[in-house]
BALOBA-1460 file (C-alpha; in Angstrom, 3 decimals):
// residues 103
<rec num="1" residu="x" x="0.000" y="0.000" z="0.000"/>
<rec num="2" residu="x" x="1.687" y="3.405" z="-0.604"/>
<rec num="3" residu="x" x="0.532" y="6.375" z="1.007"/>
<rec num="4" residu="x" x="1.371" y="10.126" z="0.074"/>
<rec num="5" residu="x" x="3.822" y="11.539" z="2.230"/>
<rec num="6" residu="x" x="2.231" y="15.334" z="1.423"/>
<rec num="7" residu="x" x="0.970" y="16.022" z="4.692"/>
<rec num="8" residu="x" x="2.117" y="13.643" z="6.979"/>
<rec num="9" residu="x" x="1.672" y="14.935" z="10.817"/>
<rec num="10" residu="x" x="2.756" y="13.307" z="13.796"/>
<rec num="11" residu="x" x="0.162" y="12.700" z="16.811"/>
<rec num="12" residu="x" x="1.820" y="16.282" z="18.398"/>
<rec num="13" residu="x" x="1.462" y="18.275" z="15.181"/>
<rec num="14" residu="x" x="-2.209" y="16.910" z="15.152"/>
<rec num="15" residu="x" x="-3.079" y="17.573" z="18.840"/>
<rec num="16" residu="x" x="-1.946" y="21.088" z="18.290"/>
<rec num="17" residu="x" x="-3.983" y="21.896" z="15.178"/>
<rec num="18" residu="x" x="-6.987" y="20.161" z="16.803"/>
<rec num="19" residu="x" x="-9.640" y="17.670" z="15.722"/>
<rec num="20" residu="x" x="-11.812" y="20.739" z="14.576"/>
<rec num="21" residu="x" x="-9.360" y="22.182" z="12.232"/>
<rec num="22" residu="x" x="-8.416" y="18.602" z="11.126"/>
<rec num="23" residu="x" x="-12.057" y="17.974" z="10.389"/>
<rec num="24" residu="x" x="-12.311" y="21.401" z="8.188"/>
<rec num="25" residu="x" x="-9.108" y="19.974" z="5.901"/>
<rec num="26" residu="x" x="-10.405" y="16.498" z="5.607"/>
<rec num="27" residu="x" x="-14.116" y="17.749" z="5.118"/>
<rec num="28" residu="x" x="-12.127" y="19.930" z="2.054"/>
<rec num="29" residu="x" x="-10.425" y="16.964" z="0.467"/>
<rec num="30" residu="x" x="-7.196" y="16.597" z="2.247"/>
<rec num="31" residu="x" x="-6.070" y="12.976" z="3.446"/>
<rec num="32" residu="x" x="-3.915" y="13.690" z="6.446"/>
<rec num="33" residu="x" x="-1.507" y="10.960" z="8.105"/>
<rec num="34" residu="x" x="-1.123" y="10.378" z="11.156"/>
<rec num="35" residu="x" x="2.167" y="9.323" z="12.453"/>
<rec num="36" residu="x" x="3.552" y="7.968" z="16.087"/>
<rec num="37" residu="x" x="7.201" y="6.818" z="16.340"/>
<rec num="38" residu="x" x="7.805" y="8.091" z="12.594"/>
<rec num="39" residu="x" x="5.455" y="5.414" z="12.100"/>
<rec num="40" residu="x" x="1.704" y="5.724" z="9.729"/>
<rec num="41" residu="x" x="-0.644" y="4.883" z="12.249"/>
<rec num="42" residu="x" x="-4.209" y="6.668" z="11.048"/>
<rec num="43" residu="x" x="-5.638" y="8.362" z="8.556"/>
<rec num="44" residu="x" x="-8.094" y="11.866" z="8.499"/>
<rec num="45" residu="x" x="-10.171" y="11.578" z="5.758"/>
<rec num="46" residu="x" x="-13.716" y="13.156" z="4.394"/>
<rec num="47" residu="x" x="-16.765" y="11.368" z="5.419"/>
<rec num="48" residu="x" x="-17.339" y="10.657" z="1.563"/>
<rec num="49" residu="x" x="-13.991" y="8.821" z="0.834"/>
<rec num="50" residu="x" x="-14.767" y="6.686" z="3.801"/>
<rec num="51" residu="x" x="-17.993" y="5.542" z="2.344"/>
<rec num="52" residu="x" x="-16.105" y="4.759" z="-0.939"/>
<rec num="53" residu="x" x="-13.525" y="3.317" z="1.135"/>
<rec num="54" residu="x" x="-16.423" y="1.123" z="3.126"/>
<rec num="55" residu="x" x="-17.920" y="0.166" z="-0.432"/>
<rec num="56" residu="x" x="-14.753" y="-1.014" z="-1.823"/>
<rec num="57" residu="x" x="-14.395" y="-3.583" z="0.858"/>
<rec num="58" residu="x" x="-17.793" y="-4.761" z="0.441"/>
<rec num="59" residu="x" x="-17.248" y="-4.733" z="-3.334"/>
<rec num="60" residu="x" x="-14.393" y="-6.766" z="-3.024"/>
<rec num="61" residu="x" x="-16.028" y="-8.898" z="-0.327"/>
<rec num="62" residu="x" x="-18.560" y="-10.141" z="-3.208"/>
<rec num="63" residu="x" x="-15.972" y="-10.697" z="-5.376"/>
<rec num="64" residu="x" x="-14.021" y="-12.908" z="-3.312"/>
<rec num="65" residu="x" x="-17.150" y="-15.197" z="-2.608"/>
<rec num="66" residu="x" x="-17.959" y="-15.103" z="-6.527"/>
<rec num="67" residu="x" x="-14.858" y="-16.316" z="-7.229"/>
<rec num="68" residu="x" x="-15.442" y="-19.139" z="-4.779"/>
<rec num="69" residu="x" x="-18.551" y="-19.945" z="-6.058"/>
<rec num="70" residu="x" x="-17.217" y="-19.885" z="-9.685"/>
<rec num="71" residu="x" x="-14.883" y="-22.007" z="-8.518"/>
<rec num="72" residu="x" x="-16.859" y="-24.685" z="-7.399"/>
<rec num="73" residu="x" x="-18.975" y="-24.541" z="-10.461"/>
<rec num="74" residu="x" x="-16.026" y="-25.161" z="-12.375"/>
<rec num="75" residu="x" x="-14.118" y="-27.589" z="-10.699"/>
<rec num="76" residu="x" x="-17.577" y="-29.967" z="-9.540"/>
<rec num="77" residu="x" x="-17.166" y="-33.106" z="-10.872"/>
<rec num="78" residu="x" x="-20.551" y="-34.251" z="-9.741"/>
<rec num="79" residu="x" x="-19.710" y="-36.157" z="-6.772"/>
<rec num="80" residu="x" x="-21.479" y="-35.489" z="-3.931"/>
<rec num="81" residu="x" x="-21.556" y="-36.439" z="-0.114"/>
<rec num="82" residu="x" x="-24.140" y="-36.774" z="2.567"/>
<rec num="83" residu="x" x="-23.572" y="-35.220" z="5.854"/>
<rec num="84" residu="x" x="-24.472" y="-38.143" z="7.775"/>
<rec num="85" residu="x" x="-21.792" y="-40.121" z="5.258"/>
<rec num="86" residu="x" x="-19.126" y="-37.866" z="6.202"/>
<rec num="87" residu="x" x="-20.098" y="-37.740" z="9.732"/>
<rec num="88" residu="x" x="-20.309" y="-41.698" z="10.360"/>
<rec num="89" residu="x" x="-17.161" y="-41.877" z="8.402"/>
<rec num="90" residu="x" x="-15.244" y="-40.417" z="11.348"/>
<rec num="91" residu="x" x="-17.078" y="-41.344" z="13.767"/>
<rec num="92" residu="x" x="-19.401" y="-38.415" z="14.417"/>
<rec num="93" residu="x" x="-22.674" y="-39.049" z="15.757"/>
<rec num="94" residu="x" x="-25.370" y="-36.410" z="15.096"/>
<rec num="95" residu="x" x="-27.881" y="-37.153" z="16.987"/>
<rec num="96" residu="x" x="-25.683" y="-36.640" z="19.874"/>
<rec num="97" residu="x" x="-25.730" y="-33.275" z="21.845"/>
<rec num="98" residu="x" x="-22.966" y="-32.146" z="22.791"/>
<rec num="99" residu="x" x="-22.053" y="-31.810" z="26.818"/>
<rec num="100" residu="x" x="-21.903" y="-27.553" z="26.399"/>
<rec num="101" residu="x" x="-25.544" y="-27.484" z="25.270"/>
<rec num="102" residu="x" x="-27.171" y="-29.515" z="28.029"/>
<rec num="103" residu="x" x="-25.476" y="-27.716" z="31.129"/>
């Protein structure tokens, strides 16, 4: 990930300016870094990049589970199990409850 070294702060510069004035810049477009220990620990951004930010990880969210489920479509090869198969198969029993659910 590379982040633009512009207008980098550290956590001192910030606390001086103040959250309000921070607000105003991000609320006007600017990104600001945060930094502790010469180190990129947060980001200031505008309430509208955050919701693009928000829908980009739920965008690629989807994605991930279509490619999963493309996956499987492709690579099926029509063979199939039963639960209660699998389960007897090592020795699971169903029907059994387990000790946490009965205390």
């Amino acid at each position: 990930m590379r982040l633009e070294t512009n207008d980098m702060r550290t956590m001192s510069e910030a606390t001086r300016t103040g959250v309000s004035r921070l607000a105003q810049e991000a609320h006007a477009g600017r990104d600001i870094v945060l930094t502790s220990n010469s180190q990129p620990v947060a980001g200031v951004v505008s309430i509208d990049k955050l919701a693009r930010m928000q829908h980009l990880d739920e965008v690629e969210s989807d994605l991930r589970l279509l490619t999963l489920a493309w996956t499987r479509v492709l690579t099926d090869n029509g063979r199939h199990h039963r639960l209660e198969d699998v389960a007897a198969e090592f020795g699971v029993d169903l029907d059994t409850e387990d000790d946490e659910s009965q205390a």
